[in-house]
C-alpha positions in Angstrom: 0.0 0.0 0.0 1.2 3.0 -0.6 0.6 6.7 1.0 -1.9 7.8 -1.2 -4.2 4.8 -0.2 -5.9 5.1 3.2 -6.0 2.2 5.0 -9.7 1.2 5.9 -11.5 -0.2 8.9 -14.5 -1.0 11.1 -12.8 2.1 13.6 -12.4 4.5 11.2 -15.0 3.8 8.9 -17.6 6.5 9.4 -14.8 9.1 9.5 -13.0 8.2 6.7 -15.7 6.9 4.2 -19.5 8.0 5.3 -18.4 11.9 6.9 -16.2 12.0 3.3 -17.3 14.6 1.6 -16.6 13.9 -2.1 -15.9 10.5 -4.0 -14.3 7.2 -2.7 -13.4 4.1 -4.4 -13.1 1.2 -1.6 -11.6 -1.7 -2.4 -12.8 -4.7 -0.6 -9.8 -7.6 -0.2 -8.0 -10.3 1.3 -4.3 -11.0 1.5 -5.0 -14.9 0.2 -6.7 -13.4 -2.4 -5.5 -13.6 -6.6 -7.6 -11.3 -8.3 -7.1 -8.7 -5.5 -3.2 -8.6 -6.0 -3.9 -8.3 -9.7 -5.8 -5.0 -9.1 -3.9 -4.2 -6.0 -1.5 -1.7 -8.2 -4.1 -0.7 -10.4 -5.6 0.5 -7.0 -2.1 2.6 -6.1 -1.9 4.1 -9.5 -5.5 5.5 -9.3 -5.2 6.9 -5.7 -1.5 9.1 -7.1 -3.6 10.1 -10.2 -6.3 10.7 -7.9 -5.1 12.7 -4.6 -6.9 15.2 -4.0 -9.7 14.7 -6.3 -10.8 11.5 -4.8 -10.2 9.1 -1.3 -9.4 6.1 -2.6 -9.2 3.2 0.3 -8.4 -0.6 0.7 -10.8 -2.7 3.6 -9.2 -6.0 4.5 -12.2 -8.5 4.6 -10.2 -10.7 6.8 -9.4 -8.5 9.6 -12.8 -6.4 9.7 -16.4 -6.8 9.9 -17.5 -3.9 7.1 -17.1 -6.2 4.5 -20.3 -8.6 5.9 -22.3 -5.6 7.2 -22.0 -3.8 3.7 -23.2 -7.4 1.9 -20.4 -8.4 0.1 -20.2 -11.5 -1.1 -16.8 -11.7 -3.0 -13.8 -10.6 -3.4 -12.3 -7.9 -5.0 -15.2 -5.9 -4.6 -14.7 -2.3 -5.6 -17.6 0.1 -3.5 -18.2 3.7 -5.0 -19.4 6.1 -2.4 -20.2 10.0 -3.3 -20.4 12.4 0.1 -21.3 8.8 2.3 -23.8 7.3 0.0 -22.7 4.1 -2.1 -23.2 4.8 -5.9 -22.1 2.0 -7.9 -20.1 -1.1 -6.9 -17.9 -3.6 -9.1 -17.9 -7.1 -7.6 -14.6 -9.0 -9.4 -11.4 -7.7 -11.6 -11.8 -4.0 -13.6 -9.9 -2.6 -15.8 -8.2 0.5 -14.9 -10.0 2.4 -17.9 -13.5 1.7 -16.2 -12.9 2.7 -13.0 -11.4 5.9 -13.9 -14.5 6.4 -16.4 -16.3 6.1 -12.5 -14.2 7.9 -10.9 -14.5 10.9 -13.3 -18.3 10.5 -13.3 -18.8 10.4 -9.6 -16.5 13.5 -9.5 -18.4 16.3 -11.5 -20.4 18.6 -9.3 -24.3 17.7 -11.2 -23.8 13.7 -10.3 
């Protein structure tokens, strides 16, 4: 992880995601997990591109209880939130293209 990615969990939750004003991309994973490595750099690049436009966090399923409150299922799961409310969510692999298509979207003022 690097220090443009905020690390994610049950404690700081509400400050960090739900009091956010503006867009976050949280991605949902597990150390043990394939697909979430894969897209574990795609996830750095986008929050260096990203700083100060939009929060981009990672929530370890394994070591928090979020992950089962919020309803997810499997994992990578990538959770779009805009000023606390969840607006789009990506269960599995994306490419790097589509979530910044997201991020961009969720970023303009009229969405």
């Amino acid at each position: 992880m690097n220090n443009y990615v905020t690390e994610l969990n049950d404690k700081n939750w509400v400050s960090e995601v739900l009091n956010y004003e503006g867009v976050t991309l949280v991605d949902v994973w597990a150390p043990w997990c394939g697909p979430c490595k894969l897209i574990g750099p795609i996830i750095d690049e986008l929050a260096m591109e990203y700083s100060g436009k939009a929060k981009i966090g990672k929530l370890n399923a394994d070591q928090n209880q979020k992950p089962m409150d919020l309803g997810v299922s499997g994992i990578p799961t990538l959770i779009l939130y805009k000023n606390g409310e969840e607006v789009d969510r990506i269960v599995g692999m994306a490419p790097k293209n589509q979530l910044q298509e997201k991020l961009n979207y969720y970023s303009q003022e009229s969405v």
